[in-house]
N, C-alpha and C positions, 0 to 999 in steps of 0.2 A: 797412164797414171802420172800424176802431177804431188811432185815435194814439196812442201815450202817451210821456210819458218817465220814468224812473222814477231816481232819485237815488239810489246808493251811497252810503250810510252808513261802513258796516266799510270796503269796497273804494274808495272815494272815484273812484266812478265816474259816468258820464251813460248812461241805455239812450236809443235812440232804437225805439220798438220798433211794428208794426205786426200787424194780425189781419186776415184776412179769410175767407170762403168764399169756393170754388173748385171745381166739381163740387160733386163728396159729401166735403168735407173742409174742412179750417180749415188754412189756412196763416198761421203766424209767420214774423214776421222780423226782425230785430233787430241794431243795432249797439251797441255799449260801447265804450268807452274809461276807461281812467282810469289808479290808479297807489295801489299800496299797498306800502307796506314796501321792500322791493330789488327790488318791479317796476314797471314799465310798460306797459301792453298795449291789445290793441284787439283785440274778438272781433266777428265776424259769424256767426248762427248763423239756418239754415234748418228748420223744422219744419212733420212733415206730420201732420195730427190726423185722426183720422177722426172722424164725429161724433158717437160716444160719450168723447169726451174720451181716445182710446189713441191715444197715438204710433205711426204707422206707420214714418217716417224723419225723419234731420236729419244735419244737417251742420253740424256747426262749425269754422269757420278764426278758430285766434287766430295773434296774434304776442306773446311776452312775451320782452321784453329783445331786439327782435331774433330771438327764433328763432320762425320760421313753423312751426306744426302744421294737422294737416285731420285730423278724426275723420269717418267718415261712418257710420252705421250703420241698417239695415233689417230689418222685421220679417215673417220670413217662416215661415209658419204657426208661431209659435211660438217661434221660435228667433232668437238675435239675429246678423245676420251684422254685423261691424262690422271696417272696413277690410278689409273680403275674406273674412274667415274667419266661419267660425261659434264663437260662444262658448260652450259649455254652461254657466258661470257663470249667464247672463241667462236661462235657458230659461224660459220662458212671465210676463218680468217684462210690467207694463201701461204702467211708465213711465218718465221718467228726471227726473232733478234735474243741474241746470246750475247750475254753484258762483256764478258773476258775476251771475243773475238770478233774480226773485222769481216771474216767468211758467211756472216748471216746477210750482210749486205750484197754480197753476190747472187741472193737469190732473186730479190726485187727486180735487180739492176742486169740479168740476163733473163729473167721471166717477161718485163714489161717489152723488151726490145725498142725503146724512145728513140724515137728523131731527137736532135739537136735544138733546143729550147724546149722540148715537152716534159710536161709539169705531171705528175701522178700522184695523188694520195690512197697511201695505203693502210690496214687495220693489219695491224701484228699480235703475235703473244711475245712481248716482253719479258724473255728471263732475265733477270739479277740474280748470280750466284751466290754472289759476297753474300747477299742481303737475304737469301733464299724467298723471293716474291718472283712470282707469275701473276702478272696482269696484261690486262688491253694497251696498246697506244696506237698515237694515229702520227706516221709519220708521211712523209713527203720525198720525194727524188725527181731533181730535174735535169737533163741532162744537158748538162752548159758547151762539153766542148766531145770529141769522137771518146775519148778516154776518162772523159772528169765529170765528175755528179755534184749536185748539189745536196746533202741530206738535212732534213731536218725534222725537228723532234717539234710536232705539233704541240704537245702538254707542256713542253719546258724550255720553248722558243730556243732549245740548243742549233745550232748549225753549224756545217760543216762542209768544204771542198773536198772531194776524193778521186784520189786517181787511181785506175784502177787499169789491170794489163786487157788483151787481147780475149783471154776467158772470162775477163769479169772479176780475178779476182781480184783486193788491194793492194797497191804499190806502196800508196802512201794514205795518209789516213792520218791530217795534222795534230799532232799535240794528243795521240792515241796509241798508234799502230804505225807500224814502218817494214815491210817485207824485204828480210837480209838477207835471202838465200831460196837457190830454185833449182831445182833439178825433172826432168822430163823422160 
């Protein structure tokens, strides 16, 4: 099992967040807190990884300003059911991006396994918790150096260098995230 805490930058938040195997899977888990702009909030978010680095499920409960939400959503043969329904949006996406943490980047970026210049575009479900929206994006990861990625955000030309440890998770993650603390 692997400890870390990881330091909000932008969100001025604290992860307290944890890894482990479990059977044939990698289970996350994670708390935040913090506070940005006209909010306030605290997410706990559960995720179930198979061990090719694909999300099977998670569940995230935030609260921001007071109001309580729960996403829950699962992957079955293909299809994303999320709070109940099935989405055809997400149909056969491999992962998702959680807006408050740098640990959704870990899954790309040990799933794809890239050589050093190789370029990958991928389809995610996009959670924003602040904002409470789930939708599509198409991001990209290149892998520039043995440790460091390039990310970037196909819809909103955002990009980003990250450096990331020996499992894949964030080090550093500029002007976002910063991991101050590790235990094994």
């Amino acid at each position: 099992m692997n400890t870390l805490i990881w330091k909000g930058i932008f969100y001025q938040s604290l992860e307290y967040f944890t890894i482990k195997q479990e059977n044939e899977n990698h289970i996350a888990e994670s708390k935040i807190i913090g506070c940005t702009k006209d909010h306030i909030y605290s997410v706990q978010y559960h995720l179930v990884i198979a061990q090719d680095w694909l999300i099977q499920k998670f569940i995230i409960e935030s609260e921001v300003n007071g109001i309580y939400n729960e996403l829950k959503g699962e992957k079955i043969q293909g299809e994303w059911k999320i709070n109940g329904n099935i989405n055809p949006d997400f149909k056969d996406f491999k992962f998702i991006d959680i807006s408050l943490t740098p640990f959704t980047n870990t899954l790309p970026v040990n799933h794809l396994k890239m050589n050093q210049n190789d370029s990958r575009e991928i389809k995610v479900i996009y959670i924003d918790v602040l904002n409470r929206q789930v939708k599509p994006a198409v991001q990209q990861y290149t892998r520039t150096a043995s440790h460091e990625y390039l990310y970037e955000n196909i819809q909103t030309d955002f990009k980003a260098g990250i450096l990331m440890d020996d499992m894949g998770l964030v080090i550093h993650y500029p002007g976002l995230f910063e991991k101050i603390s590790e235990i094994n």
